[in-house]
N, C-alpha and C positions, 0 to 999 in steps of 0.2 A: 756441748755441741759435738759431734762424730767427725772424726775426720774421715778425708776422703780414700785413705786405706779402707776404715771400716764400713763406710757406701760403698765400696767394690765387692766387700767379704757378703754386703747383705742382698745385692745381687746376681752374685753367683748361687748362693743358696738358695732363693728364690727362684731360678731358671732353672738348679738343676731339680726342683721338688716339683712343678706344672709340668712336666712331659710325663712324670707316672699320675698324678690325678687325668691326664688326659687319657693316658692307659687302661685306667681303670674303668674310665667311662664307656668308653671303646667295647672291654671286651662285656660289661656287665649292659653295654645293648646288642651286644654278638649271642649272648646268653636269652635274652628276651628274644631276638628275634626266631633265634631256632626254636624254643616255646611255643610261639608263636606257630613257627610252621609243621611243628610235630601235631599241636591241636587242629589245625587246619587238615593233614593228612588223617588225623584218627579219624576226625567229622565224613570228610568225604570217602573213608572207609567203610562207616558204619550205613551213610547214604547209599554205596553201592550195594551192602550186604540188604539193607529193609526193603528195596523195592522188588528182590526177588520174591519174598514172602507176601510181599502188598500185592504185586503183579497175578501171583497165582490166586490168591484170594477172590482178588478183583474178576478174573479169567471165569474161576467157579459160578460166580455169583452172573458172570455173564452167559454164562452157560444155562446155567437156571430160567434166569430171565427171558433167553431167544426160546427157550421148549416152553417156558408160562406163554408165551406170544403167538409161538405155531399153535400150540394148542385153543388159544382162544381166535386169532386167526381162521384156524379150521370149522368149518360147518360140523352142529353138532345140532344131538335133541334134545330136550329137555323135558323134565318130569317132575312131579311133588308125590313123594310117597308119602304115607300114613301109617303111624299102629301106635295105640293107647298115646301118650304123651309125645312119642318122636315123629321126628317131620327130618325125613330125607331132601333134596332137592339134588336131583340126580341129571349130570350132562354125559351123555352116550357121544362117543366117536367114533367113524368108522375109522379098521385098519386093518393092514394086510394080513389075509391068514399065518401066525407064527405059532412051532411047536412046544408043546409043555402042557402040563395040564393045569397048569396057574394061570389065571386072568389077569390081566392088567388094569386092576382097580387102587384105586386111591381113592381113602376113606378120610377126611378132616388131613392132609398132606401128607398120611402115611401111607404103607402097602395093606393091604385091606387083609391080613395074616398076622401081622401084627399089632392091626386094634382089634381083632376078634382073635383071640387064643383058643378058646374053643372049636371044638371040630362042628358042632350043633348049629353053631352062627355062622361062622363059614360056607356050609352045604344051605342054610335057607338061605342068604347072600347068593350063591353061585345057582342055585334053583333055577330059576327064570331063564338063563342064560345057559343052561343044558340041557334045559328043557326043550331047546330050541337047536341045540346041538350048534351053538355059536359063541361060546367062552373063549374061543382065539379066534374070532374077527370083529373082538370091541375094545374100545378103553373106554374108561369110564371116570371121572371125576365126582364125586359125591362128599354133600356136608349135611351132617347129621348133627343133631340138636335135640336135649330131652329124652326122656325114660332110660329104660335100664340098656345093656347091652343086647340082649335077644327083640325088644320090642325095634330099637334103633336096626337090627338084620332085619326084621320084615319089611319096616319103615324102605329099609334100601331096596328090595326083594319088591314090593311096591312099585318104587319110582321105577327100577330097573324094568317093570314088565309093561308100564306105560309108554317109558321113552321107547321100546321098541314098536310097541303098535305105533306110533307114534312116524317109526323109521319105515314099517311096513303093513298095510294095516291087515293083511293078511296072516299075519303071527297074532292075532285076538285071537280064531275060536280054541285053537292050544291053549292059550295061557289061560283062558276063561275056563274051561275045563281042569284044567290044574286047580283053578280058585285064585290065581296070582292078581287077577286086577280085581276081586271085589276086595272093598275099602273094610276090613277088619274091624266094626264096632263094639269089640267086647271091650269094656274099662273096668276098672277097682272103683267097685261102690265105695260110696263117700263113707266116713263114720259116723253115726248118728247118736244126738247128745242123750248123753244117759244109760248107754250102751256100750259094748265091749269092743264089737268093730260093725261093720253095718247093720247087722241083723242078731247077732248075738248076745244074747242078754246076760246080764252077771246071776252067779247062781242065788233059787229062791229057795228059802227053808222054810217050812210049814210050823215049826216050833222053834 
């Protein structure tokens, strides 16, 4: 059995050992907590930093969307052009006379210079619309579909000369004289079986 000296020795040493377990606990949630609120600050730093980039994005794309709106909004004319396989559908808009000698066409959602590279597709594109001495009092929206690149300029060259009779129908006997609105029936004869391409026969030797 212990005497009661020795239950005094055990605790003492007991009281004096629970104030640093209690210490310890203390500081290792002093420790968590600041963790805690550094992650918290990182978080609501990085929140501040992505809305500038989300905000602008979002800005762009609204920008976009209010001119796709005025533009369908705004009275406009409309056309289907033709040639060999492509099919234009061309929407004309009026607008205020502005300087340059580039038109404000848009071809499939580009500038109508950079889906035609060529200078050859370009000038029958712009045809109709100088011919009339009015390539800066139009826009124009146009979606082109099928054949190559040159038949898709007539195709446009097409609609473009209809949607203006269209706008004024005194701009026909012009363009009808140029040839812009008759509808271009030449195509590529088919191939025919047995044959080299429609009419072309493979060569005959007599011996």
């Amino acid at each position: 059995m212990p005497t009661i000296k020795e239950k005094k020795k055990t605790e003492k040493t007991v009281s004096k050992t629970a104030p640093a377990v209690k210490k310890e606990t203390s500081a290792s949630l002093g420790a968590v907590k600041k963790k805690t609120v550094k992650k918290k600050v990182t978080k609501e730093k990085a929140a501040k930093k992505k809305p500038t980039a989300v905000k602008k994005e979002t800005a762009a794309k609204k920008l976009k969307e209010t001119e796709k709106a005025d533009k369908k909004d705004k009275p406009y004319f409309e056309a289907v052009g033709r040639r060999k396989r492509a099919v234009a559908r061309v929407r004309l808009f009026t607008a205020r006379p502005f300087e340059g000698e580039e038109g404000k066409i848009t071809v499939n959602g580009k500038f109508y210079k950079e889906y035609f590279p060529s200078l050859s597709t370009q000038q029958s594109l712009e045809s109709s619309l100088r011919r009339l001495k009015s390539l800066n009092r139009f826009e124009a929206m146009i979606k082109v579909a099928g054949g190559g690149l040159a038949a898709q300029a007539e195709a446009i060259r097409h609609g473009l000369s209809r949607a203006l009779v269209e706008f004024n129908p005194d701009f026909r006997k012009k363009l009808r004289r140029a040839g812009f609105l008759t509808r271009d029936p030449r195509k590529k004869e088919r191939k025919k079986f047995g044959l080299k391409k429609a009419r072309k026969s493979p060569q005959w030797s007599k011996r």
